[in-house]
PDB file of N, CA, C and O in Angstrom:
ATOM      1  N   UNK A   1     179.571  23.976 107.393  1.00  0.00           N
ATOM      2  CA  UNK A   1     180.549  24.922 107.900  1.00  0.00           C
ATOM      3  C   UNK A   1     181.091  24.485 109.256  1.00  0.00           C
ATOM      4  O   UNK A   1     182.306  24.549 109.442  1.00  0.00           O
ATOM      5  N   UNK A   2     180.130  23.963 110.397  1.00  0.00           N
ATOM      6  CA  UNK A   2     180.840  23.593 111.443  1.00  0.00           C
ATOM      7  C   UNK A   2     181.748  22.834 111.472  1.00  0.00           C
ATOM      8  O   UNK A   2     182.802  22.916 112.104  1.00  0.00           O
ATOM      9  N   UNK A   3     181.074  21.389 110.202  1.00  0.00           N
ATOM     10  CA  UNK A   3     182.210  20.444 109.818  1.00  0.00           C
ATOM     11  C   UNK A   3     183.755  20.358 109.385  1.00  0.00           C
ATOM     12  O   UNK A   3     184.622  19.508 109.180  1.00  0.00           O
ATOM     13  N   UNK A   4     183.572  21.782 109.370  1.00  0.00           N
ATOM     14  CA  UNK A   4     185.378  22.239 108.676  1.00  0.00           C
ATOM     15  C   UNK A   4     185.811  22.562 109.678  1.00  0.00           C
ATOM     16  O   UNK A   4     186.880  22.069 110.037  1.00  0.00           O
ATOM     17  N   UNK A   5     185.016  23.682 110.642  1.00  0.00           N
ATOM     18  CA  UNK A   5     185.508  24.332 111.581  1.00  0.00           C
ATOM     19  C   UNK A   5     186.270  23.190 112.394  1.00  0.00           C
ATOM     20  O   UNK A   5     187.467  23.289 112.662  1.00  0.00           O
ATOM     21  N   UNK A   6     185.307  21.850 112.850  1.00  0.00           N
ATOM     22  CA  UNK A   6     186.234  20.623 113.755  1.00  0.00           C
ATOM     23  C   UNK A   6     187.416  20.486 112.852  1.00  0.00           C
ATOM     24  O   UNK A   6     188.591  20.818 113.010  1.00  0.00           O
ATOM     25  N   UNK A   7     186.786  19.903 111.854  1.00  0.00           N
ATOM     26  CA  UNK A   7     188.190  19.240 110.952  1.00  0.00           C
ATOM     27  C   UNK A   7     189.243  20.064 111.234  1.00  0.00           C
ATOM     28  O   UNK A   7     190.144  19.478 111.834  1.00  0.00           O
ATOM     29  N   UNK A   8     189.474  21.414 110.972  1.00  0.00           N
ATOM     30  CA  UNK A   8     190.564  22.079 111.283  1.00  0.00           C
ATOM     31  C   UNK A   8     190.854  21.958 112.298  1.00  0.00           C
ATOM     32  O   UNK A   8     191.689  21.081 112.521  1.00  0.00           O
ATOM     33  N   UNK A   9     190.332  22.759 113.443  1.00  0.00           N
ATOM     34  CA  UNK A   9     190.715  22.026 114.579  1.00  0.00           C
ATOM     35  C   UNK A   9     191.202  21.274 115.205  1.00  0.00           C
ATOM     36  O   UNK A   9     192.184  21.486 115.916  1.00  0.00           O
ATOM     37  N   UNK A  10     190.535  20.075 115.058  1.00  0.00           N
ATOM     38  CA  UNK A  10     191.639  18.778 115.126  1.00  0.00           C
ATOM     39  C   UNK A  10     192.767  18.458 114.110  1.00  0.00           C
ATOM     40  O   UNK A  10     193.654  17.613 114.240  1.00  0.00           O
ATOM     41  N   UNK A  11     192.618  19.048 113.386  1.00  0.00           N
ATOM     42  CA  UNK A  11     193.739  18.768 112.410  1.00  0.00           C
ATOM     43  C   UNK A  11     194.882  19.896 113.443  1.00  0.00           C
ATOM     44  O   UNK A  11     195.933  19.446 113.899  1.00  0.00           O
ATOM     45  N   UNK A  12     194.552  21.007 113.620  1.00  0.00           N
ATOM     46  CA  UNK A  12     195.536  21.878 114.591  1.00  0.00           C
ATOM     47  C   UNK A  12     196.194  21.311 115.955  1.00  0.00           C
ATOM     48  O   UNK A  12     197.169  21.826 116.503  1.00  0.00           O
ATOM     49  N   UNK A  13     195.550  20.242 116.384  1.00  0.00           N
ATOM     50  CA  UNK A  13     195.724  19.841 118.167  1.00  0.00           C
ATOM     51  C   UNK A  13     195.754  18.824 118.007  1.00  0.00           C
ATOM     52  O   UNK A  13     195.560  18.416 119.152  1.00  0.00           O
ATOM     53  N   UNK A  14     195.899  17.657 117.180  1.00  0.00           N
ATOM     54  CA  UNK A  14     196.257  16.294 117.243  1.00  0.00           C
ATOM     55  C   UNK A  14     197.851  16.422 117.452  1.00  0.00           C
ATOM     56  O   UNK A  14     198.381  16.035 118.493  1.00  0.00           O
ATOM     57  N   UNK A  15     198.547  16.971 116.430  1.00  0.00           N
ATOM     58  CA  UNK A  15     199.921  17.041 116.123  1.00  0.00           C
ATOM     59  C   UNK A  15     200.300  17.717 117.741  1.00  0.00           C
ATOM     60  O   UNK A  15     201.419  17.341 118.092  1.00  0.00           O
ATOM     61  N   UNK A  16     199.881  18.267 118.373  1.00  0.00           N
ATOM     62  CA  UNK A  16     200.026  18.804 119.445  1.00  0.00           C
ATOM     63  C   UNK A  16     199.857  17.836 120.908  1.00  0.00           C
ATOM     64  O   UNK A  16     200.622  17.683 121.860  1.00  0.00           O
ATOM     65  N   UNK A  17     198.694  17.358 120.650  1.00  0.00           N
ATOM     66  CA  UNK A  17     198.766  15.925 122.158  1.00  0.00           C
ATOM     67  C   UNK A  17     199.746  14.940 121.364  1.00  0.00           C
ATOM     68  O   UNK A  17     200.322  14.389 122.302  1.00  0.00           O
ATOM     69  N   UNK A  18     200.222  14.447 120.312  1.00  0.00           N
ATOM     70  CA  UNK A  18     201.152  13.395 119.703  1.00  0.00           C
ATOM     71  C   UNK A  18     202.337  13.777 120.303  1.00  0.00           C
ATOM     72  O   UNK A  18     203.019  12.974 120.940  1.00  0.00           O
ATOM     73  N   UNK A  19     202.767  15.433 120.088  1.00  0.00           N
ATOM     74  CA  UNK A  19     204.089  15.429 120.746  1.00  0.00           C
ATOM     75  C   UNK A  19     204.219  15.372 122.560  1.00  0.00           C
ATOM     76  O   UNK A  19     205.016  14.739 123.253  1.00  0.00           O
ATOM     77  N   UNK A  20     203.542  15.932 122.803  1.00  0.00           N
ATOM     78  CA  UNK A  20     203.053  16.005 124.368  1.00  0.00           C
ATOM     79  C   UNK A  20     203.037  14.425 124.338  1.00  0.00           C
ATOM     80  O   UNK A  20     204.107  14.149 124.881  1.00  0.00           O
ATOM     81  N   UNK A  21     202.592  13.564 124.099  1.00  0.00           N
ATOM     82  CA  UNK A  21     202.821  11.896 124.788  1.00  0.00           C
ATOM     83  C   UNK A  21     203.700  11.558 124.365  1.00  0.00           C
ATOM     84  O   UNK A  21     204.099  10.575 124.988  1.00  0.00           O
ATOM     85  N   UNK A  22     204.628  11.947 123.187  1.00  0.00           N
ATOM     86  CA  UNK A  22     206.106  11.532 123.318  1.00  0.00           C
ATOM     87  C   UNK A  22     206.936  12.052 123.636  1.00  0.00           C
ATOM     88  O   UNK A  22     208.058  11.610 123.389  1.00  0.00           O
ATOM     89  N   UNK A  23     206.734  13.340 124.393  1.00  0.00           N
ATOM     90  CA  UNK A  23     207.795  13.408 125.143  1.00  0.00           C
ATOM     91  C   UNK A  23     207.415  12.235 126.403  1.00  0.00           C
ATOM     92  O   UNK A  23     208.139  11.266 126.637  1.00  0.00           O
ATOM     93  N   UNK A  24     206.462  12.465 126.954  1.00  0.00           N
ATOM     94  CA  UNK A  24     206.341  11.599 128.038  1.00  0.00           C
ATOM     95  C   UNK A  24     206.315  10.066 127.947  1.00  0.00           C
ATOM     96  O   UNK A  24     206.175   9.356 128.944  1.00  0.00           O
ATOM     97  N   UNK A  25     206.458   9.589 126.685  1.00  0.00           N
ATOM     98  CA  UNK A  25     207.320   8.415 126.572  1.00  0.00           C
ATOM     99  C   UNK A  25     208.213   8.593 126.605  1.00  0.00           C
ATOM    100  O   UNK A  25     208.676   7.659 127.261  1.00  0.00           O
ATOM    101  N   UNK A  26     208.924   9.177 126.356  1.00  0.00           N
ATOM    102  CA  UNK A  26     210.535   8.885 126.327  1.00  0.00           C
ATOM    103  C   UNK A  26     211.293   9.261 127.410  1.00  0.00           C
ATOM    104  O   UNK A  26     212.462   9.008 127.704  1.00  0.00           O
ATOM    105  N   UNK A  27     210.186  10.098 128.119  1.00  0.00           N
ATOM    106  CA  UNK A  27     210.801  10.488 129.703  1.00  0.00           C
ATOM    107  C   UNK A  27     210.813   8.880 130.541  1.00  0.00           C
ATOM    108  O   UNK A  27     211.538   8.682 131.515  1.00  0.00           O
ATOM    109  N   UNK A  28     210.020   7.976 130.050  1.00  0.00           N
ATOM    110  CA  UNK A  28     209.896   6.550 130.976  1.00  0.00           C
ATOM    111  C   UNK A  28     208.760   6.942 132.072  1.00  0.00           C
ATOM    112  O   UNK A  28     208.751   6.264 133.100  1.00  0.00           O
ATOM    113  N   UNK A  29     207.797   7.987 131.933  1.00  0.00           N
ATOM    114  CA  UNK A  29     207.011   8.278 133.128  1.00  0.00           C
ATOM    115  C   UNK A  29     205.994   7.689 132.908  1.00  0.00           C
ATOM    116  O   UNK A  29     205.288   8.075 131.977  1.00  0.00           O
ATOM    117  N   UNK A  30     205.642   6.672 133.629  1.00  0.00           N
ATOM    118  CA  UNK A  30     204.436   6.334 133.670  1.00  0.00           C
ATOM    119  C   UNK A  30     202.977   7.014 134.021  1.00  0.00           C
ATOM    120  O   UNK A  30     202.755   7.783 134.956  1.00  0.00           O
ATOM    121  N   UNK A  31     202.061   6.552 133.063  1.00  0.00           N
ATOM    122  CA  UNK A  31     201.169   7.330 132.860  1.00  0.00           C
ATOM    123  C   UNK A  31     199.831   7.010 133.770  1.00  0.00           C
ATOM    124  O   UNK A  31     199.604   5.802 133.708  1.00  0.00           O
ATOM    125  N   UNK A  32     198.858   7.713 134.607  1.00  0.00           N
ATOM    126  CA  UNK A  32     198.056   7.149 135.554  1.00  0.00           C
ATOM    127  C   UNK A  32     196.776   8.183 135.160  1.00  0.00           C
ATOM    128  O   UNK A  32     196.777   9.222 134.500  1.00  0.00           O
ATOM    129  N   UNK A  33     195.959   7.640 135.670  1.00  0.00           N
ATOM    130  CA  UNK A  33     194.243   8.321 136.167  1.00  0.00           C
ATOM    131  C   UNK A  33     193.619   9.030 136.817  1.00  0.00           C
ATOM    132  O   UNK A  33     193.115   8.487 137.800  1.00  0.00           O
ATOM    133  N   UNK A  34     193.426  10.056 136.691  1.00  0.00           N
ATOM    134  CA  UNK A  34     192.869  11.203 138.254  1.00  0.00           C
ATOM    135  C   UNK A  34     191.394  11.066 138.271  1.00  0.00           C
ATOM    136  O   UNK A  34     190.676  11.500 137.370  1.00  0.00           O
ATOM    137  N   UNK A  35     191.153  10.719 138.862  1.00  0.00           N
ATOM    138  CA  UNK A  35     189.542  11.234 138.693  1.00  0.00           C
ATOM    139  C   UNK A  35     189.310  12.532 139.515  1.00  0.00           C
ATOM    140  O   UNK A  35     189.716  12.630 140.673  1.00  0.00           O
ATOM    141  N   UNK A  36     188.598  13.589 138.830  1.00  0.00           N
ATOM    142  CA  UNK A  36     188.781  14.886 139.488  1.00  0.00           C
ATOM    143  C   UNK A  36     187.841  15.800 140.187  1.00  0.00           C
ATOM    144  O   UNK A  36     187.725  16.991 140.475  1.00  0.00           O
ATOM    145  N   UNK A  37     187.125  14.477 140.341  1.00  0.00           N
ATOM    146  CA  UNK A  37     185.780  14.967 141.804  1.00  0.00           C
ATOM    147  C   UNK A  37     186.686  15.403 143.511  1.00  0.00           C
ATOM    148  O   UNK A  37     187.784  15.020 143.912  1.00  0.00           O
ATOM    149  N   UNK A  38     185.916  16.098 144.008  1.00  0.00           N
ATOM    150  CA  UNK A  38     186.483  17.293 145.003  1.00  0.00           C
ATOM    151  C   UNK A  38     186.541  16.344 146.155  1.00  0.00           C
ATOM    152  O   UNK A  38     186.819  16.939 147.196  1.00  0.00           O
ATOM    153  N   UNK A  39     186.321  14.719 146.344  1.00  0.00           N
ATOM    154  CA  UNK A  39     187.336  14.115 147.417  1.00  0.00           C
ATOM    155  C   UNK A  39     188.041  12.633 146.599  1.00  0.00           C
ATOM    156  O   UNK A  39     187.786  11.462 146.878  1.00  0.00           O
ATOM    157  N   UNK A  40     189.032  13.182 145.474  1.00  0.00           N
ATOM    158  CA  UNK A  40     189.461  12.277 144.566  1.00  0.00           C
ATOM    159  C   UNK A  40     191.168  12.448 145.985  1.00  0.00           C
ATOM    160  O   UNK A  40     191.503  13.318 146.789  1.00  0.00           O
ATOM    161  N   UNK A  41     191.563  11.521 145.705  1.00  0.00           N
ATOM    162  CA  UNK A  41     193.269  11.840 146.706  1.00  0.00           C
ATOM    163  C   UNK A  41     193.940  10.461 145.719  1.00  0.00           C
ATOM    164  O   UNK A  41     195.163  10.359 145.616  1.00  0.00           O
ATOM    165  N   UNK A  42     193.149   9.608 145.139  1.00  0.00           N
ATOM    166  CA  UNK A  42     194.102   8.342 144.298  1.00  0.00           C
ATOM    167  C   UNK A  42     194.548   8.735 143.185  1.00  0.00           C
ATOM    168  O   UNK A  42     194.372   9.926 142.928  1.00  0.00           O
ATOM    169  N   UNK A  43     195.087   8.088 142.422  1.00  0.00           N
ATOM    170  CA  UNK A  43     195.994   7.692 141.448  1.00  0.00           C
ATOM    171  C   UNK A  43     195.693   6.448 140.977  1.00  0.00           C
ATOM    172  O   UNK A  43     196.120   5.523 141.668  1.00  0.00           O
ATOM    173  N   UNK A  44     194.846   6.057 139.623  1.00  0.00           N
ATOM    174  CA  UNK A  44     194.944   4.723 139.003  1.00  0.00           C
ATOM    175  C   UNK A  44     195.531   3.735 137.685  1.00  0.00           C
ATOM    176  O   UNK A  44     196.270   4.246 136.844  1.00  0.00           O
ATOM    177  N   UNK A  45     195.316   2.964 137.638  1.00  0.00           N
ATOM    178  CA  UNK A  45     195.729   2.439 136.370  1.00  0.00           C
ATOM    179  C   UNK A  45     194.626   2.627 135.361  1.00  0.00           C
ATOM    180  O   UNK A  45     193.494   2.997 135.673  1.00  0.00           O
ATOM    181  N   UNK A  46     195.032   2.343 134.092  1.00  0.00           N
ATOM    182  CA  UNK A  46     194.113   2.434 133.018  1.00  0.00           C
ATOM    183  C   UNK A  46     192.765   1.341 133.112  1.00  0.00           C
ATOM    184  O   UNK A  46     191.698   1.505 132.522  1.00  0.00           O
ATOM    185  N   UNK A  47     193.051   0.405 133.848  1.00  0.00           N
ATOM    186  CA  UNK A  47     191.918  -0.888 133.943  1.00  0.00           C
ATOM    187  C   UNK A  47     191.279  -0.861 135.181  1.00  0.00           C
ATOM    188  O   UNK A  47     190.495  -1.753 135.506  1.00  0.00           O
ATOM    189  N   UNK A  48     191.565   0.156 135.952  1.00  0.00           N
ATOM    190  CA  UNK A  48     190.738   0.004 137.546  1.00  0.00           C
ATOM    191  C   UNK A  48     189.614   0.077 137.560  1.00  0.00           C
ATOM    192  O   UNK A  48     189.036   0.945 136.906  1.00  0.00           O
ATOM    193  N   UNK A  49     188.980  -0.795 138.297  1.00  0.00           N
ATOM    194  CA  UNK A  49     187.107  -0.821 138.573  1.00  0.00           C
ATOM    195  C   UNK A  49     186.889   0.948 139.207  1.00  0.00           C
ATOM    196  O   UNK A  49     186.158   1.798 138.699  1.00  0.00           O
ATOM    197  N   UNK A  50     188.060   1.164 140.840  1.00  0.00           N
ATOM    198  CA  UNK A  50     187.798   1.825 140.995  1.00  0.00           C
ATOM    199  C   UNK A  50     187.393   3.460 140.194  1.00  0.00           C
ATOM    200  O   UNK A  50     186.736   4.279 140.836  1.00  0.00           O
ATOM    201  N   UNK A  51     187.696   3.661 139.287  1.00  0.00           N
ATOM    202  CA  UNK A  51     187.145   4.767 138.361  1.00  0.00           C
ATOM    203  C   UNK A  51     185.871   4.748 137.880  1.00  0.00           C
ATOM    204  O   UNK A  51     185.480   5.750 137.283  1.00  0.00           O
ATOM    205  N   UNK A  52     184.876   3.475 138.065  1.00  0.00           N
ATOM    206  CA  UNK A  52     183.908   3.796 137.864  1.00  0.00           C
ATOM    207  C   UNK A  52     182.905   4.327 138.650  1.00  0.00           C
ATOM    208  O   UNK A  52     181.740   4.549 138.319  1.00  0.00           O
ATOM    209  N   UNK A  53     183.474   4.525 139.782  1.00  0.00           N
ATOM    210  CA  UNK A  53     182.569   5.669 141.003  1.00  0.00           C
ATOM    211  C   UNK A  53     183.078   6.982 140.798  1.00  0.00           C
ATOM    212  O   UNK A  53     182.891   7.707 141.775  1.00  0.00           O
ATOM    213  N   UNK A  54     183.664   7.521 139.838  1.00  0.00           N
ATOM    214  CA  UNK A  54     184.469   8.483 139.947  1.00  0.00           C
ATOM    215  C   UNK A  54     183.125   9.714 139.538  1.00  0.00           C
ATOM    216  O   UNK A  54     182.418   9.602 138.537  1.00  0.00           O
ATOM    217  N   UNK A  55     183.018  10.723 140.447  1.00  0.00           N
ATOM    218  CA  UNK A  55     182.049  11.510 140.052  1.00  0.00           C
ATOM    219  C   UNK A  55     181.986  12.850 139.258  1.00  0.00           C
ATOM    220  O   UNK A  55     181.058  13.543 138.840  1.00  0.00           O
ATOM    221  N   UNK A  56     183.706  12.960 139.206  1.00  0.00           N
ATOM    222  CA  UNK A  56     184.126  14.138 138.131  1.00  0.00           C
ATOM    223  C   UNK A  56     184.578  13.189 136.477  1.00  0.00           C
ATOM    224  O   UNK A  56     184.188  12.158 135.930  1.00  0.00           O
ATOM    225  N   UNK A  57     185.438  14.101 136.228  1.00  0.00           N
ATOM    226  CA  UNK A  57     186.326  14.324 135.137  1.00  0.00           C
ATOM    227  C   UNK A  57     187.515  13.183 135.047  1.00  0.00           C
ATOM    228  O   UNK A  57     188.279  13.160 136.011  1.00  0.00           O
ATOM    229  N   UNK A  58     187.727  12.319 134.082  1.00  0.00           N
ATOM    230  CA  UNK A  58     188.946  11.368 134.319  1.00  0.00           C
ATOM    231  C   UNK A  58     190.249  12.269 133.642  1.00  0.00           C
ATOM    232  O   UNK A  58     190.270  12.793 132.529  1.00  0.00           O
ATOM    233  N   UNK A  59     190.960  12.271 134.333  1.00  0.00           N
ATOM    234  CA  UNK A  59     192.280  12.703 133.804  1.00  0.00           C
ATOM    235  C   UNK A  59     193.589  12.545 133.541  1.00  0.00           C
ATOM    236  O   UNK A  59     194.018  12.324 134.674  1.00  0.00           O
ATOM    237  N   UNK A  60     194.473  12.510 132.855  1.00  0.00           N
ATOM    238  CA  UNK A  60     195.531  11.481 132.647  1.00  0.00           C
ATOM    239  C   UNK A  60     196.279  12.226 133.235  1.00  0.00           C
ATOM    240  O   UNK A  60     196.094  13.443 133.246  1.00  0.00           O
ATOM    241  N   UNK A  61     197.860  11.293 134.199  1.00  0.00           N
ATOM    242  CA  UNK A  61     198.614  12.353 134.193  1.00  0.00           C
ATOM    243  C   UNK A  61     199.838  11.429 134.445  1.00  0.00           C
ATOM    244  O   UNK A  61     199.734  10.215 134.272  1.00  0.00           O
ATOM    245  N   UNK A  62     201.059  12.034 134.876  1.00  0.00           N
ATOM    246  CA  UNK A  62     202.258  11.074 135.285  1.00  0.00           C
ATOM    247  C   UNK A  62     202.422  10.621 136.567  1.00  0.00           C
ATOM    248  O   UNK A  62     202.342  11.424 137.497  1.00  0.00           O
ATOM    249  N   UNK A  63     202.659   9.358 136.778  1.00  0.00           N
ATOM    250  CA  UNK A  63     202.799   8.717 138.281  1.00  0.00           C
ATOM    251  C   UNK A  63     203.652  10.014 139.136  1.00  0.00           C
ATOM    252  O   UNK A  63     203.079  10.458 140.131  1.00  0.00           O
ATOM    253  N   UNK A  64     204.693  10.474 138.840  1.00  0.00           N
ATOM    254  CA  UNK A  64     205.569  11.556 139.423  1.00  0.00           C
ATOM    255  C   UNK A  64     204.500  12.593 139.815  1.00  0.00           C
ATOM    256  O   UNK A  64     204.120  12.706 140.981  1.00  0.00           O
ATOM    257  N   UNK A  65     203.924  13.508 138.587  1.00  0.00           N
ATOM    258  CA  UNK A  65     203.420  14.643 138.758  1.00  0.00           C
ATOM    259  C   UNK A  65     201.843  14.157 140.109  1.00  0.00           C
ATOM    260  O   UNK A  65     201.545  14.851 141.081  1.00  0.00           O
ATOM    261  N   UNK A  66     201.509  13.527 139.912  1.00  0.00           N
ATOM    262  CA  UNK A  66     200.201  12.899 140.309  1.00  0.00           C
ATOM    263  C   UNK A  66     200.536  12.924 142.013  1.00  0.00           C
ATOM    264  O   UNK A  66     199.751  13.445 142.805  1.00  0.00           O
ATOM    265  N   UNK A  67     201.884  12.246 142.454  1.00  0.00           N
ATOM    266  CA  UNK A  67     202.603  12.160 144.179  1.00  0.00           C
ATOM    267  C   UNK A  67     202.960  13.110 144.114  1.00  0.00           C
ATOM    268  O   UNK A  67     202.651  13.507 145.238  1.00  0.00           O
ATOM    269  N   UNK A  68     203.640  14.285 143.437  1.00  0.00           N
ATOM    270  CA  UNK A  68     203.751  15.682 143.646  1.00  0.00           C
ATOM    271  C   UNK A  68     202.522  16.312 143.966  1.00  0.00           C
ATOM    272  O   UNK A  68     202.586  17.029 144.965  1.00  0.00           O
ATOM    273  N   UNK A  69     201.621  16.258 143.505  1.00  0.00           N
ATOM    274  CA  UNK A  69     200.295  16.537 143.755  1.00  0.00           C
ATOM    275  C   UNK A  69     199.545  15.926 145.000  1.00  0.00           C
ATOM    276  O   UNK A  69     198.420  16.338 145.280  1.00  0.00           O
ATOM    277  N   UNK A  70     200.123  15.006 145.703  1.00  0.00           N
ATOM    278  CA  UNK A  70     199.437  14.562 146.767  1.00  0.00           C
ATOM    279  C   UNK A  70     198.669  13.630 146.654  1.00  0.00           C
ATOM    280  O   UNK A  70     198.078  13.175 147.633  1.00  0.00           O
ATOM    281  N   UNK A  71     198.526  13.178 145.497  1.00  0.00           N
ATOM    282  CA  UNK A  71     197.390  11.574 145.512  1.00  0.00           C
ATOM    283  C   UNK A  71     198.545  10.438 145.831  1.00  0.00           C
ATOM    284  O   UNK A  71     199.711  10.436 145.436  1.00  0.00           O
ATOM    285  N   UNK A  72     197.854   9.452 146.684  1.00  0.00           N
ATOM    286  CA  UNK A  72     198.432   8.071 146.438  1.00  0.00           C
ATOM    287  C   UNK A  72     198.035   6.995 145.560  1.00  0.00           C
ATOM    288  O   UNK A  72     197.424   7.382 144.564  1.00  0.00           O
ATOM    289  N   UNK A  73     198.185   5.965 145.641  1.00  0.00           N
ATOM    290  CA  UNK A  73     198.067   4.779 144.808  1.00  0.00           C
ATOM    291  C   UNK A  73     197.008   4.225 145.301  1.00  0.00           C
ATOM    292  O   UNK A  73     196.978   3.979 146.507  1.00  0.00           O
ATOM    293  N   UNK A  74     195.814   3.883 144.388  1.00  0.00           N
ATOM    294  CA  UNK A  74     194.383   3.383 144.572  1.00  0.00           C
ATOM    295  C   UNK A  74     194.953   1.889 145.322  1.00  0.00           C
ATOM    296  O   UNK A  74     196.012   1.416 144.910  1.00  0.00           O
ATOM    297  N   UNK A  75     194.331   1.320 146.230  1.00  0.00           N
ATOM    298  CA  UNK A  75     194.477  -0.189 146.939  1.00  0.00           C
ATOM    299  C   UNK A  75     193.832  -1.070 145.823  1.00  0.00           C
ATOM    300  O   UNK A  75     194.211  -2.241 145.790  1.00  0.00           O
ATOM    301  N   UNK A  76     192.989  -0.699 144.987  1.00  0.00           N
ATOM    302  CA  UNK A  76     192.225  -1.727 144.266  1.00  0.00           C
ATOM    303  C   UNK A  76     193.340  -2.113 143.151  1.00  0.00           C
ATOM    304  O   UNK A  76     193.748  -3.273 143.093  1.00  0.00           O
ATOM    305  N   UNK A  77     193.940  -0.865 142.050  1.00  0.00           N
ATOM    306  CA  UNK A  77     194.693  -1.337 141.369  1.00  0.00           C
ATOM    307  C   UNK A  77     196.413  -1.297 141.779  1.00  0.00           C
ATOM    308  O   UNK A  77     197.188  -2.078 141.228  1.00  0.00           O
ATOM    309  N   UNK A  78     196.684  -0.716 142.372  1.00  0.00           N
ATOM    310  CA  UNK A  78     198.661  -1.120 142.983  1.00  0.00           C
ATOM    311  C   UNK A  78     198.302  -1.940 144.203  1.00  0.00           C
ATOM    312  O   UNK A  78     198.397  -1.555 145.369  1.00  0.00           O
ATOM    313  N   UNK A  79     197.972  -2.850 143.880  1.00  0.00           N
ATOM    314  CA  UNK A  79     198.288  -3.578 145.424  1.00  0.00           C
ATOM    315  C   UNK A  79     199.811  -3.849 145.364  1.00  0.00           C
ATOM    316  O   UNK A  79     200.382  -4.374 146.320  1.00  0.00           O
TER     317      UNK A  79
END
């Protein structure tokens, strides 16, 4: 029974993050890394070392929304 319960589930919210990342493809926004421990202030790429000290939550978000938010660009990965 639980096994259906996921299956549905994800069967409900896949179709849902699919459209959510294409819109944001097609906006051209590039997509970055939060890590969301309580003295996070960067912004990374998908391959940065730095995320592996990260002591929260990784989180995706858009280069735009991310400097609206007040993080800058990690030194390790935008040099």
């Amino acid at each position: 029974m639980k096994k259906r319960i996921l299956i549905i589930t994800l069967l409900l919210f896949i179709p849902i993050i699919l459209v959510d990342e294409s819109i944001t493809i097609a906006q051209g926004e590039d997509k970055v890394l939060i890590c969301s421990g309580k003295n996070s202030k960067k912004y990374h790429s998908k391959r940065c070392s730095g995320l592996n000290r990260c002591g929260g939550d990784i989180i995706t978000s858009t280069m735009s929304a991310a400097i609206k938010d007040g993080y800058t660009p990690c030194k390790i990965c935008y040099r």
